[in-house]
C-alpha positions as CSV (number, residue, x, y, z in Angstrom):
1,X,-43.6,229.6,20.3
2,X,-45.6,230.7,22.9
3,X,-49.0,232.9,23.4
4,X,-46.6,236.2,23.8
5,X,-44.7,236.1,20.4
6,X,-45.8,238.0,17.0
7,X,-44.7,237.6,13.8
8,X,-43.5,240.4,11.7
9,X,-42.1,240.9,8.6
10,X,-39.8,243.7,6.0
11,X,-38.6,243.5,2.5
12,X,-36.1,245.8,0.6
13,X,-34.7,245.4,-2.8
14,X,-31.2,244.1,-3.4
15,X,-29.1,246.7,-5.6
16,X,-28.7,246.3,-9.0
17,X,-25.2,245.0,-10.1
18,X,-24.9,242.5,-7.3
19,X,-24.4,238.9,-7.9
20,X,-27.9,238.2,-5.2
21,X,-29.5,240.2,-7.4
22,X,-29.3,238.2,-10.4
23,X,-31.2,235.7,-8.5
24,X,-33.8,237.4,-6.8
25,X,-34.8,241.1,-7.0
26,X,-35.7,241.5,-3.3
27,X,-34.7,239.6,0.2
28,X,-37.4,238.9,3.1
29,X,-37.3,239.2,6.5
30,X,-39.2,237.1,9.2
31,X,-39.1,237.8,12.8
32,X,-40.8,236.3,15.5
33,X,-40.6,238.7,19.0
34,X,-41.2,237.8,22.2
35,X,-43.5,240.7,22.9
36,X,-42.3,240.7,27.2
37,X,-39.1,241.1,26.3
38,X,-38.8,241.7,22.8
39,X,-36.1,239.4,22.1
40,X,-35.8,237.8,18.6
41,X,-36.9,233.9,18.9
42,X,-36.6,233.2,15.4
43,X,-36.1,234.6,12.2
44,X,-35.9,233.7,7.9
45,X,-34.7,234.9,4.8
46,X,-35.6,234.5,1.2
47,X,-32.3,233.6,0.2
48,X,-31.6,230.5,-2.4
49,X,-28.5,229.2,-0.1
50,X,-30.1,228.3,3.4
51,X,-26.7,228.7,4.9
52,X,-27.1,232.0,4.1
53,X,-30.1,232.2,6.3
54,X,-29.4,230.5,8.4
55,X,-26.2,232.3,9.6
56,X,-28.5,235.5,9.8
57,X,-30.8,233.5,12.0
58,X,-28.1,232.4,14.4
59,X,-26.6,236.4,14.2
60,X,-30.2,237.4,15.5
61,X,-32.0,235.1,17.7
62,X,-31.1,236.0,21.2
63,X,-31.0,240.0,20.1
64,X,-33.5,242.3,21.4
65,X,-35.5,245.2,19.3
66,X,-35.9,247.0,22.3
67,X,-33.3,249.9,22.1
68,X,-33.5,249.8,18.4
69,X,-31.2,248.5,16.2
70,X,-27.8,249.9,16.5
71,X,-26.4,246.1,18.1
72,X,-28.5,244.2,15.1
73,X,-26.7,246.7,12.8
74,X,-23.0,246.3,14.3
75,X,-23.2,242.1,14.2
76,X,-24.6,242.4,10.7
77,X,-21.7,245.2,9.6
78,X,-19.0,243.2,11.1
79,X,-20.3,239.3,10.4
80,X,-22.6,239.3,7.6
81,X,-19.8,240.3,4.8
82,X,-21.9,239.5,1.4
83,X,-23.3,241.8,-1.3
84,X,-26.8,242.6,-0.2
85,X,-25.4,243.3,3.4
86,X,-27.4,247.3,2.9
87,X,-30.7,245.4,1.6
88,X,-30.3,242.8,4.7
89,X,-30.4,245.6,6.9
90,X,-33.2,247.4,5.2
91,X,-35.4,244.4,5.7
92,X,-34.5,243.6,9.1
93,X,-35.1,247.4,9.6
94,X,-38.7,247.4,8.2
95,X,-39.5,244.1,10.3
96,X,-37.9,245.8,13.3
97,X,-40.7,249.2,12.6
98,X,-43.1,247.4,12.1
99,X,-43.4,245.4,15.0
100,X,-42.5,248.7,17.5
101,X,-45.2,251.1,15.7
102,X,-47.9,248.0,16.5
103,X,-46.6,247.4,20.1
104,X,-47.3,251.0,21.1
């Protein structure tokens, strides 16, 4: 990590009815951002199964927040096929905000 990078984070609840939900209520999202380019150095989940995570992590490092998230959305859509894809989204979306309405 360098001097440049923030750390931001977004939750969202997992729907009722789901098998992820029987486990945990809501999923976490971590980001760290290079702020110069806003790139994606890292990232985490709060999910039990770290290969969970850690495929989300290797989805999204590399991927830049700067022209929003419509290529963060289409990976996730097209890779990420789990129940709680919606609340993944939702928390990457409220990490993704946050970090934009603080950078300008």
């Amino acid at each position: 990590m360098t001097k440049n990078t923030v750390l931001t984070a977004g939750f969202a609840q997992i729907p009722k009815g789901t098998p992820l939900y029987e486990v945990s209520t809501m999923v976490g999202c971590v980001l760290i951002i290079d702020v110069d380019s806003d790139q994606i150095c890292d990232a985490s989940f709060t999910f039990v199964m770290d290969k969970t995570s850690e495929f989300l992590v290797h989805l999204l490092v590399g991927m830049t927040v700067k022209d929003g998230l419509q290529e963060i959305t289409q990976v996730v859509q097209e890779r990420f096929l789990a129940p709680g894809q919606g609340a993944v989204l939702q928390a990457i979306r409220a990490a993704v905000e946050r970090y934009l309405e603080k950078k300008s």
